[in-house]
N, C-alpha and C positions, 0 to 999 in steps of 0.2 A: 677364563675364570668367571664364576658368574657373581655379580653385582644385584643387590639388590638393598632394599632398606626396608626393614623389616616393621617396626612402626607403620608403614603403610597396607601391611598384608590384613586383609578379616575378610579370611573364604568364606562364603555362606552354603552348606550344606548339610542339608538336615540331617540327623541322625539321631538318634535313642541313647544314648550315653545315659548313663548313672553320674553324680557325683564322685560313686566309686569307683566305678569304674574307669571315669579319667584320672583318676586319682593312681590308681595304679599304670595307667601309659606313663603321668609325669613321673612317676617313682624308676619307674624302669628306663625312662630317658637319663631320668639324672644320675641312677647306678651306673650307666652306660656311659657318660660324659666323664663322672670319676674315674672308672678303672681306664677311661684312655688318659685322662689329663691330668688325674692326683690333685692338689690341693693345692694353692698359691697362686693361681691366675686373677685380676681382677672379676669382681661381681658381673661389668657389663661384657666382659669374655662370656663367662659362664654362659647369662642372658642371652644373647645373640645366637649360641650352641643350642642351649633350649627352646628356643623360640624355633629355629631350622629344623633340628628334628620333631618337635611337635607338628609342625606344617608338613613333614615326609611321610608324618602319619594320617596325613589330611583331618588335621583335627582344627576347627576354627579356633584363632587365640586372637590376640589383640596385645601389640607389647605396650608397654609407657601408655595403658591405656589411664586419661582423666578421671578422676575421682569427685564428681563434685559436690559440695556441703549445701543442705539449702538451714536457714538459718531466718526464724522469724517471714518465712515464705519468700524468701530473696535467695536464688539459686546465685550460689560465691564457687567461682573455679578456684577454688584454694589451694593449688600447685600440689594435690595429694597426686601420684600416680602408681598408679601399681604396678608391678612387672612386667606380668603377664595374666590374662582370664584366659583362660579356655573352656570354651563351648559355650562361654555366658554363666557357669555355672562352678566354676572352677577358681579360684585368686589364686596367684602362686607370686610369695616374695621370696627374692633370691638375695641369700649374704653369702660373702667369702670374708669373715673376720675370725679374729682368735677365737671369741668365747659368744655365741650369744646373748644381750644384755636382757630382763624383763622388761624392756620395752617396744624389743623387736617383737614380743609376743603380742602386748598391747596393740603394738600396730597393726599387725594383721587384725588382729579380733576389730578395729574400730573401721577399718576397708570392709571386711565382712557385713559389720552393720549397714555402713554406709551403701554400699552398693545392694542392699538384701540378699547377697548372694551366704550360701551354706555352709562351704567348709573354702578354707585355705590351708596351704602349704607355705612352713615356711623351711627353707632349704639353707644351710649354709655350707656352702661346698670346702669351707678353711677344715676338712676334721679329717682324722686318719681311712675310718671306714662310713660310707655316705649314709649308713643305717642309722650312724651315730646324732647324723643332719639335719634330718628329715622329721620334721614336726608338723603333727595334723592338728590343725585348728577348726575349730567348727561353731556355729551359728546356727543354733535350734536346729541341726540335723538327725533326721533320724539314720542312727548309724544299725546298718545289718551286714557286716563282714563276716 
């Protein structure tokens, strides 16, 4: 069986990704982890699922990657961490709760700020169908789908 810890993986290889375009790998990874595993698994199951098959698509991510606040020009590690980035250009926070609350949205949108990065995903794998889950958050992106 293979071992590994995934927190530690950030393949560096370049490639030309869209926002959108990773956007739709994560979307197709996480339809794919639903219809094997359905709904009820803890969050850091889900995470670890996602984080492995993103990496089988050789796609750089970063799990539990640091969030840091700089505040009056003092960089604070403020225990923010995000799930997972991928490519650098990607946030994806992941829930398995009943209902998502408006502040799981908030918080994506204020990682998005915080990091400069464009669009997040946020996912909550607790729902019957994963279309239902799958919330695109965005930060001054220009969207062309």
């Amino acid at each position: 069986m293979l071992t590994f810890h995934l927190a530690e993986i950030n393949f560096k290889m370049p490639k030309l990704y869209s926002e959108n375009d990773i956007s739709k790998f994560i979307v197709d990874v996480a339809y794919n982890i639903h219809v094997q595993y359905g709904p009820g698994l803890f969050e850091s199951v889900y995470e670890e699922i996602m984080c492995y098959e993103l990496i089988k698509r050789s796609l750089n991510i970063k799990c539990q990657s640091p969030i840091p606040l700089v505040h009056d020009e003092i960089k604070f590690e403020a225990g923010f961490r995000a799930d997972i980035i991928v490519e650098n250009l990607v946030l994806i926070e992941l829930k398995s709760v009943e209902a998502l609350a408006p502040v799981h949205y908030k918080q994506v949108q204020t990682y998005l700020k915080l990091t400069n990065l464009k669009l997040g995903l946020l996912i909550n794998f607790n729902v019957a169908l994963i279309k239902d889950g799958i919330h695109r958050i965005v930060n001054k992106l220009n969207d062309r789908l």
